[in-house]
N, C-alpha and C positions, 0 to 999 in steps of 0.2 A: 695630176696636171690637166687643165681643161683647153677645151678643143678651142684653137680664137679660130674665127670666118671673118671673111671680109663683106661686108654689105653692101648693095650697089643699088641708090635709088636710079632708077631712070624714067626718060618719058617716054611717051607714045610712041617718040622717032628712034628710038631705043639710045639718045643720047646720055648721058649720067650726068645726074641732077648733084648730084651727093653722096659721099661715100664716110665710110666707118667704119671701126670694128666691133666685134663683141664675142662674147664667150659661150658655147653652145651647153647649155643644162640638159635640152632634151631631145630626143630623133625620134620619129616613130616612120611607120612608111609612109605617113601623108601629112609631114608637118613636121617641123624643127621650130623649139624654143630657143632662144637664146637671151643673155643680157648684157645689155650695153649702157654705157654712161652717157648722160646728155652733155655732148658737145659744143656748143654753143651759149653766148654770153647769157645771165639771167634775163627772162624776157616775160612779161604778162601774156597770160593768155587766158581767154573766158575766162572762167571763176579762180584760177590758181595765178601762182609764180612759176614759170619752169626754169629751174636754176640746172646751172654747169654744176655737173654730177649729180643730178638726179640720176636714179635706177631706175632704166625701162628693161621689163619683162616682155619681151618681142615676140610674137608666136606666128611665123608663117606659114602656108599652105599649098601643097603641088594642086589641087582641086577648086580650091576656093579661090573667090572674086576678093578680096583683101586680103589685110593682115590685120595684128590686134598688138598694138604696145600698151602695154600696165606700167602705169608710172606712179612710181614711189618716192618721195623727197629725200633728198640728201642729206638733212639735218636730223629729221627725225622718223625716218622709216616709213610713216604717213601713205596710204595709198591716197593718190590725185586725182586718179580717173581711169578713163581709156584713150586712145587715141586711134582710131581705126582709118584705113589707109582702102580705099576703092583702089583694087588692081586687078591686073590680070595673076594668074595661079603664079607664084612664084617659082623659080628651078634653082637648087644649090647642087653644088658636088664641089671636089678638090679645092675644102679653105674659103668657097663665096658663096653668095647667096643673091641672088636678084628679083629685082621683082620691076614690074614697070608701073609707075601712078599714074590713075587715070582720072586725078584735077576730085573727086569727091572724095569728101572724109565724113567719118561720124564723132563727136566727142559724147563719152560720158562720162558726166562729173558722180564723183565718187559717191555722192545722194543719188544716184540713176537717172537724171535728168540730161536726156538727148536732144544734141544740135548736130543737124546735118552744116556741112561748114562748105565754101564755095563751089555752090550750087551754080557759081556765075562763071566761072572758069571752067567748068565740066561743060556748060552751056554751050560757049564760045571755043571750045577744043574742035582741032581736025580729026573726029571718029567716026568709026563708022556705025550704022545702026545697028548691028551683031554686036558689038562691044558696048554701047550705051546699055543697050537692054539685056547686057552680062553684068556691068556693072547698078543698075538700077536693082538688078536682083539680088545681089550680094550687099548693097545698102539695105533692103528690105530680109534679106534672113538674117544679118548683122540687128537693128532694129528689134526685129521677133525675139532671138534671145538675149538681146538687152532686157526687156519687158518681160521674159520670165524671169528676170533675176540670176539668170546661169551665164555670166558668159563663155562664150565657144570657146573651149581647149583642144 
């Protein structure tokens, strides 16, 4: 039987954006896998469809400036891309998992072709300069191992 967590997006004001569950695969000391189904109606997005129940492969980080969803299509197992999440370190214990977004994301479509995604709302956010240029850094080590072809597990 597998471990569920509850996930807790939030924002800068530590309000919560969205929440959901999902199924923990894997723990190490500095990182928790899990997977969870996409909840939400089917919706275009860049190059794909993200339909209600797609398999996202979630892999969070107590160290690192994001997270990294692997998303797999519901019909036919297909990997879709990345969807990489600009945040501060996540913390889980007892069943949850949180993390806060900080407005920048990265996509990379399953050919390895990267699009930083609102760059305009990271812009126009109340942050501070320690957290921009936390989060600017973790867009650019995100980026780097895209372009080796490994992405960070």
């Amino acid at each position: 039987m597998s471990e569920r967590v509850l996930v807790l997006k939030l924002n800068p004001q530590g309000r919560e954006m969205w929440r959901y569950e999902g199924d923990v695969l894997e723990r190490t000391p500095d990182s928790l896998t899990l997977e969870a189904l996409f909840d939400r109606d089917d919706r275009p997005f860049m190059d794909i469809t993200l339909k209600r129940g797609d398999r996202f492969v979630e892999t969070y980080y107590s160290a690192r400036w994001y997270n990294i969803f692997e998303i797999y299509d519901r019909d036919d197992g297909a990997l879709k891309g990345w969807y990489c999440n600009i945040t501060q370190p996540a913390a889980w214990s007892d069943g949850r998992v949180e993390y806060v977004d900080l407005f920048l994301d990265l996509w990379v479509s399953a050919d390895g072709i990267q699009t930083v995604l609102d760059e305009d709302e990271f812009s126009a956010a109340d942050l501070s300069e320690d957290l921009r240029q936390s989060a600017r850094q973790g867009l650019a080590d995100l980026q780097t191992w895209f372009k080796s072809k490994r992405p960070p597990r």
